[in-house]
N, C-alpha and C positions, 0 to 999 in steps of 0.2 A: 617550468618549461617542459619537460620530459613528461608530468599530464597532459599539457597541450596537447605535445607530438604525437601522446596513446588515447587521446578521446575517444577515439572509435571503440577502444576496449569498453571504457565508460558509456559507450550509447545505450539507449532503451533497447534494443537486440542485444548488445556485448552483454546485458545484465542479463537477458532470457536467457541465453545460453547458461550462465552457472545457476540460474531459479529450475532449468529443465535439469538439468547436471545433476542435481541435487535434490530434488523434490516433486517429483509426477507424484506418489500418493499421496504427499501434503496439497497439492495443489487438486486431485482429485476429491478430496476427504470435505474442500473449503466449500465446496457448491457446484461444481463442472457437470455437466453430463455427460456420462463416462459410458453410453451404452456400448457400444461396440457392434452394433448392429448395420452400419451404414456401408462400411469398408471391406466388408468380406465377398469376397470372388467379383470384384471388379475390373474392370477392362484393365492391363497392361502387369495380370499374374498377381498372388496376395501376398507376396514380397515387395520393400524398395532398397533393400540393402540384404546382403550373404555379409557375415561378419565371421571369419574364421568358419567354425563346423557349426554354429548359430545361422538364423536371421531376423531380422525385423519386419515382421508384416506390415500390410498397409493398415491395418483397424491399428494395430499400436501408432505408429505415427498419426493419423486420425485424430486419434484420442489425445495425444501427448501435446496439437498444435489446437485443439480448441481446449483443455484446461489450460496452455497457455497466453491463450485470448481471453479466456475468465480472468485470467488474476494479471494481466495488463489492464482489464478495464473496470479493476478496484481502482483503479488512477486513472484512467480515460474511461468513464461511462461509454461513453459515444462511440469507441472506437467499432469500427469493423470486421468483418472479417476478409472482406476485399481488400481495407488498408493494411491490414495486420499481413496478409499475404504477400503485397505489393509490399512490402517491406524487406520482404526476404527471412520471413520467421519461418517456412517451411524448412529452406537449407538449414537453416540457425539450430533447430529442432531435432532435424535428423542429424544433424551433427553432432550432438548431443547424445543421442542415444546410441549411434555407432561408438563413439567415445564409450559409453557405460560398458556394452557390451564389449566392444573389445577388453576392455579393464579386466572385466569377468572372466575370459578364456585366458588371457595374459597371465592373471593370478591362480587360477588354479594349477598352468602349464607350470609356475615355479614354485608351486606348492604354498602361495597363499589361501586362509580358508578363511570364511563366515561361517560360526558355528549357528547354531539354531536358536543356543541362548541369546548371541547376542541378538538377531533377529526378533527373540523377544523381548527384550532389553529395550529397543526401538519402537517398537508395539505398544508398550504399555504408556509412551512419553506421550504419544499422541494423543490432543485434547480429543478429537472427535469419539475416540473410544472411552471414553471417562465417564462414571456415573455420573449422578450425583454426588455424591461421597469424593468426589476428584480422581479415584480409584480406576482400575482400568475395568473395565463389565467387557464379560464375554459375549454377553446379550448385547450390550450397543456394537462390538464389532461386526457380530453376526447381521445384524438388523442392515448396517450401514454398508457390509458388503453386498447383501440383498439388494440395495436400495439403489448401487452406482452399478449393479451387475457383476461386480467384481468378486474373483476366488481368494480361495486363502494364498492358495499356491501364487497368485499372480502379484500379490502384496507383498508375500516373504519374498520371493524374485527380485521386485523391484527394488527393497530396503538392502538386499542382500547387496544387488549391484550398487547401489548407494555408498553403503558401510566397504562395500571392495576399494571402491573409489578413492573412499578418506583414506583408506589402507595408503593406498600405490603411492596419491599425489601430496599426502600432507608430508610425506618425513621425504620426497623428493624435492619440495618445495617451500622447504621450514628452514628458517635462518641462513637464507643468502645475504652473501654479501660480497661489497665491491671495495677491489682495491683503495688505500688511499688517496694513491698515487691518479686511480679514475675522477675520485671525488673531486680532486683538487680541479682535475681541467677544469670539471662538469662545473664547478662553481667559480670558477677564474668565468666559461663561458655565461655564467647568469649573471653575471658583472660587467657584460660585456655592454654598450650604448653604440647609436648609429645614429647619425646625423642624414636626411632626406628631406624632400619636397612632394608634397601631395597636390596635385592638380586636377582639380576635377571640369571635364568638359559636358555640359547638360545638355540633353537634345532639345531642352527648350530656345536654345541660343541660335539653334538653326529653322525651328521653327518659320510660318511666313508670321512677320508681324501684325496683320491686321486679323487673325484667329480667325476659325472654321464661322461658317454664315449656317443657319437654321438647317438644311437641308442635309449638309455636310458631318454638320452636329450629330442628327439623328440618324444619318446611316451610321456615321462610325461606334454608334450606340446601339445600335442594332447589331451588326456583326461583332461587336462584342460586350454581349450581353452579359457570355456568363462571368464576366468581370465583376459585375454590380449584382452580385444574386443576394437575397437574402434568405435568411433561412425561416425553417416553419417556425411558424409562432400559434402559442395557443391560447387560448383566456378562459380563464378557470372560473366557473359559477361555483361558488359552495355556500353552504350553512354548518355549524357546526353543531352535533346533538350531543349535547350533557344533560347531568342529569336534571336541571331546570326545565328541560323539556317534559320531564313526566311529571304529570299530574297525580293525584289523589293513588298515590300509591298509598296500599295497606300498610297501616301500622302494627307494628309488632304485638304479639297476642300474649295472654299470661303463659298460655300453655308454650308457645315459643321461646319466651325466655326461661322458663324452668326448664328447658328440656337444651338450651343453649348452656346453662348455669351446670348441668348436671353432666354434660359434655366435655365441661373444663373444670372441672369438679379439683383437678388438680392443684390448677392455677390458682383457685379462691379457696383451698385448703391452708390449715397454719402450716408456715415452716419455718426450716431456720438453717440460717448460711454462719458461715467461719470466717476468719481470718487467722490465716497460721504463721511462724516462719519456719522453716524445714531445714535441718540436714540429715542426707543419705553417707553411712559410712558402711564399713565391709562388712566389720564383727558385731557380736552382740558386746562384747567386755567393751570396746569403745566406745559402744553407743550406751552402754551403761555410767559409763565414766562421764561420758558427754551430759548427759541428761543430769547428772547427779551437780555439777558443777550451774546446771542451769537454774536448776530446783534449788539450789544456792545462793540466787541472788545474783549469780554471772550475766551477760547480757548473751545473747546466744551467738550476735555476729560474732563476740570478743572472742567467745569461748572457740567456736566454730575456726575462726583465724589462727587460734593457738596453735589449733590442730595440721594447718595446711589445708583448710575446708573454707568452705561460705555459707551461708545459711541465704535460702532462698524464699521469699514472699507470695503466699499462697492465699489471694485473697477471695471473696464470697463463693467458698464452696458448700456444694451441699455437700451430705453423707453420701450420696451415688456418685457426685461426681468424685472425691477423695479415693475412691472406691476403684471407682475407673482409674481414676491417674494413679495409685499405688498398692492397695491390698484391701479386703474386709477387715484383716487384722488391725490395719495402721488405722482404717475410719474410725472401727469401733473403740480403741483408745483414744484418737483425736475428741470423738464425741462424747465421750463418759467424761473428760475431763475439764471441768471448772476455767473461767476464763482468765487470760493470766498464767495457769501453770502451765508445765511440761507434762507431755503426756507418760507414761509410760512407755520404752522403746518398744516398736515391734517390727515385722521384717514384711518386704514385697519380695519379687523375682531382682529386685536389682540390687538392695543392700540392707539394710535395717536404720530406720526412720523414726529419729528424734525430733519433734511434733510441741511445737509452744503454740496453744489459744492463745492466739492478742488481739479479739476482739468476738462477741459472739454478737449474731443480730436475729433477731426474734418477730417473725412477719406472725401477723395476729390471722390473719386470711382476712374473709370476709364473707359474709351471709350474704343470701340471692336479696334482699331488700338493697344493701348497701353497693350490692353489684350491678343492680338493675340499672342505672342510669348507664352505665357503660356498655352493656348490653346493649340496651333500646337502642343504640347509638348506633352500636356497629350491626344490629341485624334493620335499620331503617336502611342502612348505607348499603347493605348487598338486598335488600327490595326494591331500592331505586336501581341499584343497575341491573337486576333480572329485569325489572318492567320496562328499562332503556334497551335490555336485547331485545324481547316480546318486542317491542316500539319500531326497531330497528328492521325486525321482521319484519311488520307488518308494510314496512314503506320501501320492504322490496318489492313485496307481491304487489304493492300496486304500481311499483316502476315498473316490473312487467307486466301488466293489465293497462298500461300507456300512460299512467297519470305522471306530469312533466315535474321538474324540481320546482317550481317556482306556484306551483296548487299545492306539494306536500308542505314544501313551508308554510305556504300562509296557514293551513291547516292545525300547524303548528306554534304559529305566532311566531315564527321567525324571518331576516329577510335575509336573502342571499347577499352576501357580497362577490365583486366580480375581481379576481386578480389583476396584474399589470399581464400582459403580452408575453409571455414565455418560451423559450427555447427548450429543446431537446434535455438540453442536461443543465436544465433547470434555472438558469440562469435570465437575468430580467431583460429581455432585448430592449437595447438602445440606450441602457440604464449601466455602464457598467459599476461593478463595486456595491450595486443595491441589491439587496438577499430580497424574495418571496418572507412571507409568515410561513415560519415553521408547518403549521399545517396542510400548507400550498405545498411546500416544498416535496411533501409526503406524495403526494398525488400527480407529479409530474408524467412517473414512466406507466400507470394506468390511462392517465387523459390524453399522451400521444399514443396508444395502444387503441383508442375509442378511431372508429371509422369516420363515423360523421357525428356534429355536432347536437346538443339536445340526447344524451344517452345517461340520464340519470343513475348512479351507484350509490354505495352506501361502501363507506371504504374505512380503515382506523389510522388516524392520525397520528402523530410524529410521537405527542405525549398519550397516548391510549385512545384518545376521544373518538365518539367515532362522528365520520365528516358525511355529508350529503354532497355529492357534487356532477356537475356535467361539463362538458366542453360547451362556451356559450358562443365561440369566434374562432373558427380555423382559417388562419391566413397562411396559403400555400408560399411554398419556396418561389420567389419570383424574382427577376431583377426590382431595383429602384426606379421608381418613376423619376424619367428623366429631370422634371423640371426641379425633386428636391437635388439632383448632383447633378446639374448643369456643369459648374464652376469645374469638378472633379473631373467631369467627362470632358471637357473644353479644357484640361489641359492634358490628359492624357491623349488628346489627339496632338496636342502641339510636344507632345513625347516621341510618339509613334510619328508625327509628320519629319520632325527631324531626326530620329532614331538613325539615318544611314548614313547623313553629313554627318554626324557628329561624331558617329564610328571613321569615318573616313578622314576628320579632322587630328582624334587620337592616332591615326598610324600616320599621321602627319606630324606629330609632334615626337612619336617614337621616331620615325624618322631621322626626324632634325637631332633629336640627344645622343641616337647613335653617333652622328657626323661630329659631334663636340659642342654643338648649336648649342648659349645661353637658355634656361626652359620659359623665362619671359620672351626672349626674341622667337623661342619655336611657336609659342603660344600664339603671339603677334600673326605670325605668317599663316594661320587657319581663314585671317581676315572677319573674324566673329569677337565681340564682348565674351569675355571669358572671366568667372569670378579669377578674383587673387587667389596663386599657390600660396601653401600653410608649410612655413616649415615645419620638421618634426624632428625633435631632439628627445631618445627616449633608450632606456636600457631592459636588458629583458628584464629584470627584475620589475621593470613597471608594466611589461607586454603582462605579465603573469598574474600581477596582480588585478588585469581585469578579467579576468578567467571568471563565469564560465565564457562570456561575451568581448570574447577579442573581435574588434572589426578587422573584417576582411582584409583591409587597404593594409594596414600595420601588419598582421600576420604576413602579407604576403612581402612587405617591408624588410623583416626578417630572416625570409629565407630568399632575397639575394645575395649575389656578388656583389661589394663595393662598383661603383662605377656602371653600374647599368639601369638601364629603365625597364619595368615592365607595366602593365594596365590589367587595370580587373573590372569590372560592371558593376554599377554600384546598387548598393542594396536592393534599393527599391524599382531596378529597373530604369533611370531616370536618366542616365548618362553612364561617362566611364570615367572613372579615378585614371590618372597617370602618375605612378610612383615611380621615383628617382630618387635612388640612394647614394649621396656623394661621399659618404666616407664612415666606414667600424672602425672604431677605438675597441682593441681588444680591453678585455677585463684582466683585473692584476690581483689577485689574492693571496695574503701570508700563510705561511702551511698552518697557523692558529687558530686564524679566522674564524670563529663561531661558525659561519657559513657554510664549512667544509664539512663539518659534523653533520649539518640538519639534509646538506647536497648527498650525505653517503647515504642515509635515509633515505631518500625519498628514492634514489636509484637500487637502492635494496629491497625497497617496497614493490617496485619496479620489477625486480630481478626474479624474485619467487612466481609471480605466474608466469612469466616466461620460462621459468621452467618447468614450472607445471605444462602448461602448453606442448613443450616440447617434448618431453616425457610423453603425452597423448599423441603427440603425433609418430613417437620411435615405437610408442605401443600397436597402434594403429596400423602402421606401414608392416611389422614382425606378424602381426596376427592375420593381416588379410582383408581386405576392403572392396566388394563390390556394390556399386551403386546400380537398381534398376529404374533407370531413367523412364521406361514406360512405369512403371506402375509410382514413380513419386509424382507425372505428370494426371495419374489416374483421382491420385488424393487430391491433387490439388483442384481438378474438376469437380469431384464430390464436395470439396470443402467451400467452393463457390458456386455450388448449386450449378453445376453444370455449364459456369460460361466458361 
């Protein structure tokens, strides 16, 4: 119940707020375009918030409300920036960053700090900064601040503010908890059931019975057209180029594979890998003792156990790698020694390492005769695809010299296939639950990018391939022709024709249930067919368990008084529910009840961001908070392109 009543926390905005809270340079680092170029000296000052002796400019919020539209529409491709607006992610955003900042002057004021270390401490977690080696490269941080415009200074700032944050709100907001004595209500009231009647009154019941005549049909189809709009569709020409596509590509030369052979000269050398089991102890005298006991005839685990130790399993190493993983010293005994025995102990930087062969394996290599067929193979397979780029080129320059997709294929012995009808975010119009071919799918946000149709590309596919493709069918956003949604349109006019009776029948029937009128006999006196009310017997424990889609009618079921009627509109537009609740059976629960434990739970879960919350708002109110409504009005024109 108590999620129900905080959904709003849990909305797609409630969440931006702690993704912004917590992560502008992760969400800058993902892919955003973080110039900062747009927002500077714009109409209404280059502030929209003074936070204490701080402020936030407008390129900061800028920046902070379109990385937060990038990593919204990792889940909604499609979405906007007009919808994202219209949503209210601007306030959500700057709220957020007032929040950080004030944090930051709050903490310093009582002698909270962020040292530098740990600012690097944060720095180095970040994937985007990571070589290869998974390591943090000072060169990719460099490179990638280059790249988003971004300073060093502006990154430690913002982690700084970040790491302030965890500071203030985690040990304010870390193991709340609620009385027992709360729990107990709070699960007495999820115990609790309501008996009611649902009546739903549809405007089709006032409708005229003999429905709208041709004329009547298509105006009301006409003024509301954008009812029935459908969206752009687009149909995809492609051919797909592998490497079947290239012909008489060169085969490999003698002199190419000797000079491939002599390249790997390592690979097709003799070697030889180990099998060991190991244990590492402090001393030499124990690993003396150890070894001596193994050389014995002891088993090494057994021995190794005597001790308070394990012996550990070190299987095909080389001499380099052994090397690497523990000393020159310990290889070159591991290696001298016979399969089967214990080596001699000897010492790394971490203890001294008693080393049993139990297995030695002896790779013979292999001569370029013996190698050659493996070779041939793999220098045929990177000929074909140099000559598939070469290929590739060449059937750009004649897409721009005007040759159409459907001359380069036949040129090539291939035939185009045409996709199904497709939407924006890729999905099959009119098809739901049917996916495009992976390949299609790749070429979506390119071929709604093409202006007009017949614009040949050469593009790479989902699996590497690369695809040939054009738009061969742009079907603009239009409504439906009437005649496929007649049936649809002909009754949404008999919706709208009685949309005003039928509201005027519901306060007729609220009416009558005020007065104590039976809800059959209020129903009766509208003088309309009216389906059957539905009783409804239900506890919140079952309202909850339809969570996240509670209907309307039931929610609003719940939060009456016994004994009154109220109406809500129903979903679709189609009429209105009349809800009539005759009677709550409170809930009874033993102070033992399993229930009471899981009810303290969840309102403790409950309880830490509220306090967190709160904490930001008693920081906030102490530190100082002005908001400049010209210049948040200033972004928000920038950020929709000036409407």
């Amino acid at each position: 119940m108590l999620g129900f009543l905080r959904s709003l926390i849990h909305s797609r905005i409630g969440a931006l707020v702690a993704l912004v809270f917590l992560g502008l340079i992760a969400l800058a680092f993902a892919g955003a375009d973080v110039t900062g170029s747009r927002f500077g000296g714009i109409a209404g000052g280059d502030r929209v918030a003074s936070v204490g002796g701080s402020r936030i400019g407008t390129a900061e919020l800028g920046k902070a409300v379109t990385n937060a539209l990038e990593g919204e529409r990792q889940k909604t491709p499609t979405l906007m920036m007009k919808d994202f607006v219209a949503s209210g992610a601007i306030d959500q955003v700057l709220n957020g960053l007032i929040d950080r900042a004030a944090m930051m002057e709050w903490g310093a004021k009582h002698g909270f700090a962020v040292s530098d270390r740990l600012v690097d401490s944060e720095i180095v977690k970040i994937p985007a900064f990571q070589g290869p080696d998974g390591k943090f490269s000072e060169s990719a941080y460099r490179q990638l601040l280059a790249q988003r415009n971004l300073t060093d200074a502006l990154v430690r700032s913002d982690i700084g503010q970040g790491l302030m944050a965890r500071q203030l709100l985690v040990p304010g907001s870390f193991g709340a908890q609620f009385p027992k004595g709360v729990a107990l209500r709070y699960a007495a009231l999820l115990k609790e059931k309501r008996e009611g009647v649902l009546a739903f009154v549809p405007a089709t019941a006032f409708a005229p019975k003999q429905g709208p005549d041709d004329a009547a049909l298509a105006a009301f189809y006409k003024a509301h057209s954008q009812r029935y709009m459908l969206p752009e569709r687009r149909t995809i020409r492609y051919a797909v180029l592998d490497e079947k596509a290239v012909q008489n590509a060169p085969a490999p030369t003698d002199a190419e594979i000797a000079q491939r052979y002599k390249l790997n000269a390592a690979t097709y050398a003799p070697s030889q890998t180990r099998d060991f089991s190991q244990v590492i102890v402090a001393d030499e005298a124990t690993a003396k003792a150890l070894a001596a006991e193994v050389a014995a005839g002891k088993p090494i685990d057994a021995a190794a156990r005597a001790k308070g130790l394990s012996a550990a399993k070190l299987p095909g190493l080389t001499r380099d790698a052994l090397t690497s993983q523990a000393s020159k010293a310990v290889a070159d005994a591991a290696f001298a020694t016979a399969q089967g025995k214990v080596a001699a102990p000897a010492k790394s930087p971490i203890g001294w390492h008693v080393v049993r062969v139990d297995a030695v394996h002896d790779n013979p290599g292999k001569t370029l005769e013996q190698a050659r067929g493996e070779i041939v193979a793999a220098l045929a397979v990177e000929k074909r695809r140099a000559a598939l780029t070469d290929l590739a080129a060449k059937i750009e320059e004649q897409f721009e010299n005007g040759t159409g997709l459907a001359d380069a294929s036949k040129s090539l012995g291939l035939a185009p296939v045409a996709s199904d009808p497709l939407q924006a975010d890729g999905t099959v119009f009119g098809k739901p639950g049917v996916k495009p071919a992976p390949e299609v799918a790749a070429l979506v946000q390119a071929a709604f990018a093409m202006e007009r149709e017949g614009q040949p590309q050469i593009s790479q596919g989902a699996d590497g391939k690369l695809v040939m493709f054009d738009v061969a069918r742009i079907d603009a956003a239009a409504p439906a022709p009437l005649a496929q949604i007649r049936d649809r349109v002909a009754r949404d006019w008999q919706v709208d024709a009685g949309s005003a009776k039928a509201q005027a029948a519901r306060d007729t029937i609220l009416a009558a249930l005020r007065k104590g009128t039976p809800l059959a006999d209020a129903m009766k006196a509208t003088g309309a067919t009216l389906p059957a009310p539905s009783p409804v017997t239900m506890s919140r424990e079952q309202l909850n368990a339809m969570q996240p889609r509670i209907p309307e009618a039931l929610a609003l079921m719940f939060s009456m008084a016994q004994g009154t009627a109220k109406s809500i509109a129903a979903p679709d537009g189609s009429g209105w529910i009349v809800v009539s609740l005759g009677k709550v059976i409170p809930g009874v629960v033993a102070a033992n009840d399993p229930i009471v434990p899981a009810a303290a739970q969840e309102l403790s879960q409950a309880l830490g961001p509220e306090y967190g919350a709160s904490l930001r708002r008693a920081i906030s109110n102490d530190v100082g908070v002005k908001r400049n409504e010209a210049g948040i009005r200033a972004v928000r024109t920038q950020l929709l392109g000036g409407q």
